[in-house]
C-alpha positions in Angstrom: 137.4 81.8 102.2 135.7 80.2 98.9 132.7 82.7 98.6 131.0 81.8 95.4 129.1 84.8 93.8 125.7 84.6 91.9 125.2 85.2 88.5 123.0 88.3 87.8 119.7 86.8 87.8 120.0 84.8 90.4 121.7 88.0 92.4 118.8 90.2 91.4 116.4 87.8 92.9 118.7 87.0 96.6 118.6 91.2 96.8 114.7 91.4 96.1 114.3 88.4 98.9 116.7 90.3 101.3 114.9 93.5 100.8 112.3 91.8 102.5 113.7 92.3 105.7 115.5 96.0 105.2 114.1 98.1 106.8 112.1 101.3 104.1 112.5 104.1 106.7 116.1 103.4 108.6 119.5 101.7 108.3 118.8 98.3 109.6 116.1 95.3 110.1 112.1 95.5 109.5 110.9 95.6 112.3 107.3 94.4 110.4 109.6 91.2 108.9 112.2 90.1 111.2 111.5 89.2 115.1 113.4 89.3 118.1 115.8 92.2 116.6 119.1 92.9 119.0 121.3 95.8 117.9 124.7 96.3 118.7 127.0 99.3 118.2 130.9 98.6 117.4 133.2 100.0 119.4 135.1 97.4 119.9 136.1 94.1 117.1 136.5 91.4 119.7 133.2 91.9 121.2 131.4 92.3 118.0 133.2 89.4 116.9 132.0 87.7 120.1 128.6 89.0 119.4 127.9 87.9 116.3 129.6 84.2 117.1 127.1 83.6 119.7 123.9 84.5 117.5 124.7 83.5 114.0 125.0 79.7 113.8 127.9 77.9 112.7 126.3 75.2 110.1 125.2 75.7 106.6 126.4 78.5 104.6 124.7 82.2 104.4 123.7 84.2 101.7 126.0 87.6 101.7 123.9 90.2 100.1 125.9 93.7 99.4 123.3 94.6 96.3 121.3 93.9 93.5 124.4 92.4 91.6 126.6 91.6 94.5 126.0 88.3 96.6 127.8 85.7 97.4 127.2 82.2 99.2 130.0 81.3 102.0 130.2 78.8 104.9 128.6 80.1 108.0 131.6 79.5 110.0 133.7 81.1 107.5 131.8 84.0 108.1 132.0 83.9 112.0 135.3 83.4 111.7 136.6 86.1 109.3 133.5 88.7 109.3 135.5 91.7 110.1 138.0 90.7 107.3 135.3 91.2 104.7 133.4 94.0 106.0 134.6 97.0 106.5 132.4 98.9 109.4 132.0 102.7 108.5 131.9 101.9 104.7 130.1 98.5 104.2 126.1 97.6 104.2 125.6 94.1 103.5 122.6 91.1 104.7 123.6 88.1 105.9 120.9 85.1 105.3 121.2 82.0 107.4 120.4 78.9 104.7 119.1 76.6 107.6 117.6 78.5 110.2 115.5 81.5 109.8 118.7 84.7 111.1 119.5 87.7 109.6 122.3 89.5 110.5 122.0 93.4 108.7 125.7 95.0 109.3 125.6 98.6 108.8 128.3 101.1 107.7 127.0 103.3 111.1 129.3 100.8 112.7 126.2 99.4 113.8 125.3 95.5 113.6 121.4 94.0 113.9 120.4 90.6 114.5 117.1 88.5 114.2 114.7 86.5 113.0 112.8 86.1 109.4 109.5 86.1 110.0 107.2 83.4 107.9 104.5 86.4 107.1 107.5 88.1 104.9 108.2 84.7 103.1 
């Protein structure tokens, strides 16, 4: 899929960014950061898969943000495409930054998923 991963530094500083939006008290979005937020519980692949296709955009690439030293940069639709191949719902927590529009994707290891908007405020 070509994911290329950050050097330290640089991961350090994509996790403080992405922290941004995490929400301090539960697992998922701010709700003081991000706009608009949808949840969506997994219970099935296909229409998680379809869920997250029709809200993520397909252009650009997206920051994957796992921790403070693990994030890597992909193509958007790689992601749509292959998202349940890389994480693994009931074990994975990861946020998903759009580079060209302002989404956030948080996908929880609840086997939950949350989508929204980055609000400028948090910038």
């Amino acid at each position: 899929m070509g994911a290329r991963w950050l050097e330290a530094e640089k991961a350090a500083h994509a996790y403080e960014y992405a922290s941004r939006y995490v929400s301090p008290v539960r697992y998922g979005l701010s709700e003081v950061s991000v706009r608009d937020i949808e949840s969506h519980m997994v219970s099935s692949e296909a229409v998680a898969m379809s869920w997250v296709n029709d809200r993520l955009p397909a252009t650009g690439t997206v920051q994957i943000v796992y921790g403070r030293d693990e994030v890597c940069i992909v193509d958007a639709e790689a992601l749509r495409k292959n998202w349940l191949n890389i994480f693994v719902p009931g074990r994975d927590d990861a946020v998903v930054l759009h580079n060209l529009s302002e989404a956030i994707l948080f996908i929880c290891h609840e086997r939950k998923l949350e989508f929204g908007y980055r609000t400028a405020a948090a910038q």
